[in-house]
C-alpha positions in Angstrom: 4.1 -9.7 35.5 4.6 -6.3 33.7 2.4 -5.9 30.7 4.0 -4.0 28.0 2.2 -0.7 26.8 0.2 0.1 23.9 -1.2 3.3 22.2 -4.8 4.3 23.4 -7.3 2.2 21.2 -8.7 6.2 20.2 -5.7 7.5 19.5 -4.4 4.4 17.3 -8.4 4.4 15.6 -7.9 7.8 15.2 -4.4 7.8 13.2 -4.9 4.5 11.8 -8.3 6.4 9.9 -6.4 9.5 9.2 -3.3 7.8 7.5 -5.7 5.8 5.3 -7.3 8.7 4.2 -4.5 10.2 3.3 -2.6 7.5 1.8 -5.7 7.0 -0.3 -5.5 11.0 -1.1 -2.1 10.5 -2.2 -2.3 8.0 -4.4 -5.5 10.0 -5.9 -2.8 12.9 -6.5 -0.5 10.4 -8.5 1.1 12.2 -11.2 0.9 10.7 -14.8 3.4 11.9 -17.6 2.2 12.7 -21.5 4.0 12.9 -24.6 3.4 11.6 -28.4 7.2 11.1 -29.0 10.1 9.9 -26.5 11.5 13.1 -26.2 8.0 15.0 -25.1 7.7 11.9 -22.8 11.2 12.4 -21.3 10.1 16.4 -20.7 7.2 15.4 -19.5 8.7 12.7 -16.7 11.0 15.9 -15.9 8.0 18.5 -15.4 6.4 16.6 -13.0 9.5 14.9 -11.4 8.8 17.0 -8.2 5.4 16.0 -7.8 6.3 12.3 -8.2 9.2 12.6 -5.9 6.6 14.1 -3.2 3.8 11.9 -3.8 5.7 8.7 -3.7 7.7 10.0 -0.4 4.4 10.5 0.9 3.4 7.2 0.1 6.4 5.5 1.6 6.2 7.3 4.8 2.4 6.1 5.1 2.5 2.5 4.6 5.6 2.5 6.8 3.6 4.0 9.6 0.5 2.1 8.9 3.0 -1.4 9.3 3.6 0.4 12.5 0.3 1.4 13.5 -1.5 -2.2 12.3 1.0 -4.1 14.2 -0.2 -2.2 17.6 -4.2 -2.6 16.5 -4.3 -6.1 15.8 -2.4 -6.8 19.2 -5.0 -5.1 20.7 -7.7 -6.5 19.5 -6.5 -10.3 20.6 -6.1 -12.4 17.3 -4.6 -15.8 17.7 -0.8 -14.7 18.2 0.2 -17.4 15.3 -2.1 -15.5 12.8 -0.6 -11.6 14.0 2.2 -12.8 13.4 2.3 -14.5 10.2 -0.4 -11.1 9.3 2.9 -8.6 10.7 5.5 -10.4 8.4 3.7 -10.5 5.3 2.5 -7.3 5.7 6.1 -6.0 6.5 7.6 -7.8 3.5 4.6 -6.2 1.0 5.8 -2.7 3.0 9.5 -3.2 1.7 8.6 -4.4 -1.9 6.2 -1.5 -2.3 8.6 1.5 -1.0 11.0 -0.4 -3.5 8.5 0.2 -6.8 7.8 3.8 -5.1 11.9 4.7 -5.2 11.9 3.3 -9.1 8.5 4.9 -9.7 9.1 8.4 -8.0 12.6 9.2 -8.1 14.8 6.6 -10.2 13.1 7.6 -13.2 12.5 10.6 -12.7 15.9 11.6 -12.0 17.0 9.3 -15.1 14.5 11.3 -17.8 16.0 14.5 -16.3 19.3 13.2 -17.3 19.3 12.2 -20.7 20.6 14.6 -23.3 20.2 12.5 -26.3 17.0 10.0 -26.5 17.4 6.5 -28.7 16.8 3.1 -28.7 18.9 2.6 -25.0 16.4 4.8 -23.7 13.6 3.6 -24.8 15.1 -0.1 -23.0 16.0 1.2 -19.7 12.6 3.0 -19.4 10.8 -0.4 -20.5 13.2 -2.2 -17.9 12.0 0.3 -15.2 8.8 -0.2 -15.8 8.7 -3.8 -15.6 11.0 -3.6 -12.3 8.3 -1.0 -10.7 5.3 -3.7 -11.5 7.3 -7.0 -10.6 7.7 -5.1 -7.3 4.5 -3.2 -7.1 2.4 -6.4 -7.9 4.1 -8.8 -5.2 4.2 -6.0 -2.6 0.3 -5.7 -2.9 0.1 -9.4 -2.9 1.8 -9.7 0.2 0.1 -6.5 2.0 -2.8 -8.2 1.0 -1.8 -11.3 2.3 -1.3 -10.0 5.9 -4.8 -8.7 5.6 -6.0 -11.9 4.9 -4.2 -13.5 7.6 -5.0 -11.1 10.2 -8.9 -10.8 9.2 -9.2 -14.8 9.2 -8.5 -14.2 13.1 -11.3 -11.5 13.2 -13.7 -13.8 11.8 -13.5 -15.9 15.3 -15.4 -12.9 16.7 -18.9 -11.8 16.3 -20.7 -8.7 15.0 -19.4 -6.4 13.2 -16.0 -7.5 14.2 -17.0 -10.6 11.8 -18.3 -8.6 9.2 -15.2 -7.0 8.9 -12.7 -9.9 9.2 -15.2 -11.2 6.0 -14.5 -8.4 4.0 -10.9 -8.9 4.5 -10.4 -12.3 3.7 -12.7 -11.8 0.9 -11.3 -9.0 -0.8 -7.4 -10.2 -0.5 -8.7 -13.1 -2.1 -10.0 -11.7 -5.1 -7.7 -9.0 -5.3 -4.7 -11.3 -5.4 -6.0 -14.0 -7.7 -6.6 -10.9 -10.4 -3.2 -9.7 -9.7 -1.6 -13.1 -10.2 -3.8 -13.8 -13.0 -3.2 -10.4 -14.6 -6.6 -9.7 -14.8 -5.6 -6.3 -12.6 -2.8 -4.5 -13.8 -1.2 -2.1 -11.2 -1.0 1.2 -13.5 -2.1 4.3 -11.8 -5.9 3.4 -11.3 -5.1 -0.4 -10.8 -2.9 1.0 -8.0 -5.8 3.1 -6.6 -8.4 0.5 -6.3 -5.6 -1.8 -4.5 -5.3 1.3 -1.8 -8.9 1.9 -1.8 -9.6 -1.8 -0.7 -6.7 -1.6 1.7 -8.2 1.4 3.1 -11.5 0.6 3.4 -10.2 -2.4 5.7 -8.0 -0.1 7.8 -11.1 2.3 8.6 -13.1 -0.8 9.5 -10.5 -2.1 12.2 -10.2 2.1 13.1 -13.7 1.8 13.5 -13.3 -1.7 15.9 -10.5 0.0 17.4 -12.4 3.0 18.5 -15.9 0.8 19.5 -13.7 -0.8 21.5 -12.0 2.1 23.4 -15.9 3.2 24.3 -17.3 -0.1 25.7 
């Protein structure tokens, strides 16, 4: 029987660590607009429309690599195939929700403050209405992504060692993580959004860490 082929454990621990980081570096670089009126807000939203176009682009391009890249590491490192799975899908669904709320976030609004010549009470609506579309989609994409790490690190946890320890973490932090998002406890502004990556991270450079222990033995 032909077994299909898989990336080299180092070079999937290696870009699975360096797309964290970076993810992690992007979202650090999110930019944040200012403005005591509507109209300074609008001119602010336009100033740094560039930067948010890039940043989010950036961060849409990561996480879809990283569903790419976690699919191949937890394949590797044998979980119960029910479990990868079920991890894959909800990791891919929180993937699609999240480059949604990055395309309202980054350019939708952007492009729309740009746009308007004459600021009122519509504007004011629409930019409410955006807002609460980016966080409906922005809090159940982290849920899910969260989710799939749950699911996935329940499977480590059947291991021993550090593998263990780090399958713990996991199923630890999505817990927490999604009960404060559900309960809005956490809300996903720019820092909420960064400590939701951070966590994430910190579980990819574990299993980049497994991956590369692994690739050694």
């Amino acid at each position: 029987m032909n077994q299909e082929a898989t990336l080299p454990s180092r070079w999937l621990a290696g870009l699975i660590g360096l797309v964290s980081v970076l993810t992690i570096a992007a979202m650090a670089h999110h930019p944040v607009a200012h403005g005591e009126d509507l109209a300074a807000r609008l001119a602010s939203m336009a100033r740094v429309a560039p930067l948010a176009a890039g940043v989010h682009g950036g961060l849409i391009t990561l996480l879809l690599t990283l569903l790419w890249l976690l699919g191949e590491a937890t394949r590797q490192l044998v979980l119960l195939a029910p479990l990868r799975r079920a991890g894959t899908l909800a990791w891919s669904i929180g993937a699609v929700l999240q480059t949604l709320a990055a395309l309202v976030n980054g350019f939708a609004v952007p492009g729309f403050a740009a746009a308007v010549s004459d600021p009122g009470a519509a504007t004011i609506q629409l930019l409410q209405f955006s807002w609460q579309l980016n966080q409906a989609l922005a809090n159940a994409g982290s849920v899910a992504l969260l989710l799939g790490v749950g699911l996935w690190s329940i499977g480590l946890c059947g291991h021993r060692g550090m593998t263990r320890t780090l399958g713990g973490y996991g199923v630890v932090s999505a817990a927490i993580t999604s009960l404060a998002l559900l309960a809005g406890w956490l809300k996903l502004d720019v820092h909420g959004m960064l400590l939701v990556v951070v966590l994430l991270g910190l579980w990819q450079i574990g299993l980049a860490v497994l991956l590369w222990r692994q690739a050694r033995a």
